[in-house]
Every structure is written in structure tokens, then in C-alpha cells.
N, C-alpha and C positions, 0 to 999 in steps of 0.2 A: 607843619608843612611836610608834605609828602618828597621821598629824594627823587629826584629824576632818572627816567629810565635808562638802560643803555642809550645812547645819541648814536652808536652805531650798530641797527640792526643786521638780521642776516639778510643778506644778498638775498631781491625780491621782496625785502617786506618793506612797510609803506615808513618813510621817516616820522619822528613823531611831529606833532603840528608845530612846537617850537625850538624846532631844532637846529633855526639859525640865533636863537638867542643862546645856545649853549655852547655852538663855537668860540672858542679863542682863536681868532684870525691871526696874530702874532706866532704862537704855540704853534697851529695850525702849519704854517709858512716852514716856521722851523724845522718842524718832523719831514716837510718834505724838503728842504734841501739834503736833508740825514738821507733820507730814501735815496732822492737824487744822485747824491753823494757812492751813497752802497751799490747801487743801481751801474754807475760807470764802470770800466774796466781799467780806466789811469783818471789820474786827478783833474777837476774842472778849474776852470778861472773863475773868474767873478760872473764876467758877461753869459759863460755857458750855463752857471749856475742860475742867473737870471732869467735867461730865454728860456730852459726847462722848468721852473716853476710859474712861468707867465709874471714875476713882475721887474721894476725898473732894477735899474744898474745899485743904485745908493740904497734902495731897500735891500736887496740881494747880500750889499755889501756890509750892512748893520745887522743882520742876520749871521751872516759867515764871523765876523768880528764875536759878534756875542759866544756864537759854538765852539771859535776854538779860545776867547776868555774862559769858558768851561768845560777844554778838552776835549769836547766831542767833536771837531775839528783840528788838524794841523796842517801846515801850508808846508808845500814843495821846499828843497832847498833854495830853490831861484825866490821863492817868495811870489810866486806865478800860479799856481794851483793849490786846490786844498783835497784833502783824503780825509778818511775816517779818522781818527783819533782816539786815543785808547781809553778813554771812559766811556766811548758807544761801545766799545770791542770787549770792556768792560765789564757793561751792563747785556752785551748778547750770551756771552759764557755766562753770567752768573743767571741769566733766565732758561739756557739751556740746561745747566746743571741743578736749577734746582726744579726739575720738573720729574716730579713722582716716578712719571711714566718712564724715564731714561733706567733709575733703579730698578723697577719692578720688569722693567725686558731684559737688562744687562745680563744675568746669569743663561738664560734661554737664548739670547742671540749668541753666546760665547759658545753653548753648547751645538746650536745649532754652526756656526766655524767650524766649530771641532768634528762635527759629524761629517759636513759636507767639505771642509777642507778649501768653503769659496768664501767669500769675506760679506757679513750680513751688515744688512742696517734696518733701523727705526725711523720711519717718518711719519708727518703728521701731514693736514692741509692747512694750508694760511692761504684764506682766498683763492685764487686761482693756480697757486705754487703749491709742491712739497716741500716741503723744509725739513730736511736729515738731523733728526735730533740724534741719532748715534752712529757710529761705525768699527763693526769687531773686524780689523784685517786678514785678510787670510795670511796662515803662517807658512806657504806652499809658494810664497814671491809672484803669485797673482794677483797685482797691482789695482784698488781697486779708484777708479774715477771719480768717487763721491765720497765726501769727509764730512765730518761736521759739522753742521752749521750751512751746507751749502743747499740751492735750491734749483729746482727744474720746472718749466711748465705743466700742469698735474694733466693739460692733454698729451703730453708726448711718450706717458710712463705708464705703463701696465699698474705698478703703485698708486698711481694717482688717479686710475681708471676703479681702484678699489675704493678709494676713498671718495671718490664722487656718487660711489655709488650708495652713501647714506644720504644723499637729498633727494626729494621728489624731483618728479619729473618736473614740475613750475620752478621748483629752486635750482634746477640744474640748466633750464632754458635761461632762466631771468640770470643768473651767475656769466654766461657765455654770450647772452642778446648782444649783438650786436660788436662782437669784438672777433679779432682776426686770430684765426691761428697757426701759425705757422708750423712747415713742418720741421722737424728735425729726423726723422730718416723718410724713404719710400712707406712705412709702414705708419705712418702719424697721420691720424685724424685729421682733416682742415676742414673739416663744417660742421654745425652743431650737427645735425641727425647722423654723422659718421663716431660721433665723439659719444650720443646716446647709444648708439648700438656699441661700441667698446664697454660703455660702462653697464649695459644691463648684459651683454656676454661675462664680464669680472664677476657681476654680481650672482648672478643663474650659478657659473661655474664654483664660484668659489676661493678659486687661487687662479692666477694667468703663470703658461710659460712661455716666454718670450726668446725669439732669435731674431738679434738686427733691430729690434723695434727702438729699443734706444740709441744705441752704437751700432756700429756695420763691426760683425763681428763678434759680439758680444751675446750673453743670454743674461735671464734674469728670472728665477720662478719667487712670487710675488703673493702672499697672502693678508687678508684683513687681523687686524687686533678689534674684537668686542668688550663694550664695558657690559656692564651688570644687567642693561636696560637691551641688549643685543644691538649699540649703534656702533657702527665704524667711526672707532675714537685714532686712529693709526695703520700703518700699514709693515709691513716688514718684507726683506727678500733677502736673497743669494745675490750676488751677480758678479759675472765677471769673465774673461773669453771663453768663445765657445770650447775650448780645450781645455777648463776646467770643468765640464757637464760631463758626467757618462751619458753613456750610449740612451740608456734609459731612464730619463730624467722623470718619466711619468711613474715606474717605477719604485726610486732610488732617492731622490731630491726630493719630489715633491711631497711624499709622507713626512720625512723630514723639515722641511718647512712647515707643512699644516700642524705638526707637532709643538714645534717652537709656537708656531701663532695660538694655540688653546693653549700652550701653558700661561703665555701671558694674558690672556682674556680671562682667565680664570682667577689667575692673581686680581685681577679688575672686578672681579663678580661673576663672570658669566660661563655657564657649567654647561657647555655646550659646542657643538661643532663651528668651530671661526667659519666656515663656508654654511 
């Protein structure tokens, strides 16, 4: 018997024909009250947890019973809300940390800190998000806003405008058909053909430097990581207020960053310019 393929292709490709008999509807429910759950900024109830997954009050609530039986929920002191629970919190540090790719940039982003003196990170894409698989602080008490583990919409980031820029044009349509994007400053994309032209500007240029496009205030110079095959497996940047940039970031930073990002592409396989 043949194993079954992924059940979950990439965004725009066709489900396979039985890919509602390889759902677990149970499992399924679970993972998204988890999401749910991650997704809020304070704890839900039953009934919010209910109404955000689409089903009734007593399902909801033999769900939530079961996750925090195995810690991946715990409930409010009032006994009124439930939050993440530290076997999810867990199991995210221990798939952060055990991702190749955290080691083989860690020396390169430290270096690139030390060069630039602004605080770097590693991110990847998980669907429509970046997710900060690392962050070297800057040692100069230039605070930086991103840790982690944490995540941004991959429209509203110069990073994320790199990273979009390993799909086709149909897989970058099909990824965004028909979904809203908000902005988060004056300079953020809100429709797909503003969001195409970011990401084949990232990709033409190579690295983005950015003022204000994430924060008001802020800058960000922003390059691709290539594996062996030359696809954008990651992304890395700088960032941090504009009073941490010299004068001449095009200069000064930006060599430094395209530097950082070939070494780690390199470590990856690919012996060639990241842009």
C-alpha cells in the first residue's frame, strides 16, 4: 500500500481527491482551539473559544478539558479562561531550537551585531506570517521589538517581502486570493498587485532598506538566505530606530548585511550572491 501524500499541499495546489478521508476532525478542532488560543492577546472562555472555531459550547468544552488533561492548556486563576500551557510552549522552543537553520546563522548574525551594533534576526515563512526563528540583541541598549518565536504579517515586512519572493506569480496570487490586508503603517501594501510589486522590487533589488515601513520611526535593511538549490529558505535583517543607521546605510549596513546573508547561504550550499 502506497503512504499517502502530504494532505496539506502548498497554497494553490489542488487537494488530493481524498483528502477529507485523511482528516481527523477531532485532532483537527484541537489544533485550532491551540491556534486560537495563541492567536488571542488574553485568555478565552469556553463560549469565545467556541464561537471562534465554529462549534457548540460542550464540544468546545471536551476539547479545552482534554488540552489542559495534557497541559497544553491551563485555565485562568478565576477558573474563567484558558491560555497556552507549557507543553505547547514546550513543544514551540523545542522545534525552534532544534532547527538546523537557527545553528548554522547563529555565528553570522552575532557577527553581523557586532558589526553593525543593531540587533539581527532569522526568519522563515509559515504561510502568510514570518516567524522569528532567532534574535542577536544589540549590545548598544537599542531595544529590539521582535524576539523569538514571535510573528508578523509577511505583507507588512520588507523580510517577508523577501520571502514571498520564492513563489510564482500563481502561488503568490493563490496565497493572498481573496484575503484582506491590513495595513500596519502608511507604507504597507493593502492589495495584491501593491503587495506584487514589493515583492518583485525585494527580489530584482536583492536586499530592501526600509524607513517607517514597519514602525514609525524605525529602519530595517533586510536580506534573503539561499539553500543549495538558490531558493529563499529565510530571511535575515538589522533593525532598530532610525538613530541606530548611519548616515549611509547603503554604503555601510547594507554590505554588511549581504555579507551575513552569503555566509549563511553558503553554509546551506549555495556559493553565490544571496541577491
Amino acid at each position: 500500500m502506497n503512504e499517502p501524500t502530504d494532505p496539506r499541499p502548498d497554497p494553490g495546489a489542488a487537494m488530493p481527491d481524498n483528502h477529507e478521508g485523511y482528516i481527523v476532525p477531532g485532532l483537527e478542532r484541537g489544533l485550532r482551539v491551540l491556534e486560537t488560543v495563541a492567536a488571542a492577546e488574553r485568555g478565552l472562555t469556553v463560549s469565545e473559544i467556541a464561537a471562534r472555531i465554529g462549534v457548540g459550547r460542550s464540544s468546545a468544552f471536551r476539547l479545552i478539558y482534554t488540552l489542559r488533561f495534557l497541559k497544553f492548556l491551563e485555565s485562568s486563576a478565576d477558573g474563567r479562561s484558558y491560555g497556552l500551557g507549557p507543553r505547547v510552549l514546550n513543544l514551540g522552543f523545542a522545534y525552534l531550537n532544534g532547527q538546523s537553520l537557527i545553528q548554522v546563522a547563529q555565528g553570522a548574525l552575532q557577527a553581523l551585531r557586532d558589526a553593525t551594533g543593531i540587533s539581527a534576526h532569522l526568519v522563515i515563512r509559515d504561510g502568510r506570517d514570518v516567524l522569528f526563528l532567532d534574535c542577536v540583541p544589540s549590545r548598544r541598549g537599542f531595544l529590539t521589538t521582535f524576539n523569538t518565536g514571535a510573528r508578523l504579517p509577511a505583507h507588512v515586512t520588507p523580510l517577508g517581502w523577501l520571502l514571498l519572493s520564492d513563489l510564482s506569480g500563481r502561488e503568490l496570487a493563490g496565497l493572498y486570493r481573496g484575503v484582506a490586508l491590513p495595513p500596519r503603517t502608511e507604507q504597507t501594501p493593502t492589495d495584491l498587485p501593491a503587495l506584487q510589486r514589493c515583492v518583485a522590487e525585494a527580489a530584482a533589488r536583492g536586499h530592501v532598506v526600509s524607513r517607517g515601513m514597519v514602525d514609525a520611526g524605525g529602519g530595517t535593511v533586510a536580506a534573503p538566505v539561499l539553500d543549495r538549490d538558490g531558493r529563499v529558505v529565510a530571511a535575515i535583517d538589522v533593525s532598530g530606530p532610525d538613530s541606530a543607521f548611519p548616515e549611509d546605510v547603503e554604503g555601510i549596513t547594507v554590505p554588511e548585511v549581504l555579507k551575513a546573508a552569503r555566509a549563511i547561504s553558503e553554509r546551506l550550499g549555495h556559493f553565490g550572491s544571496p541577491g
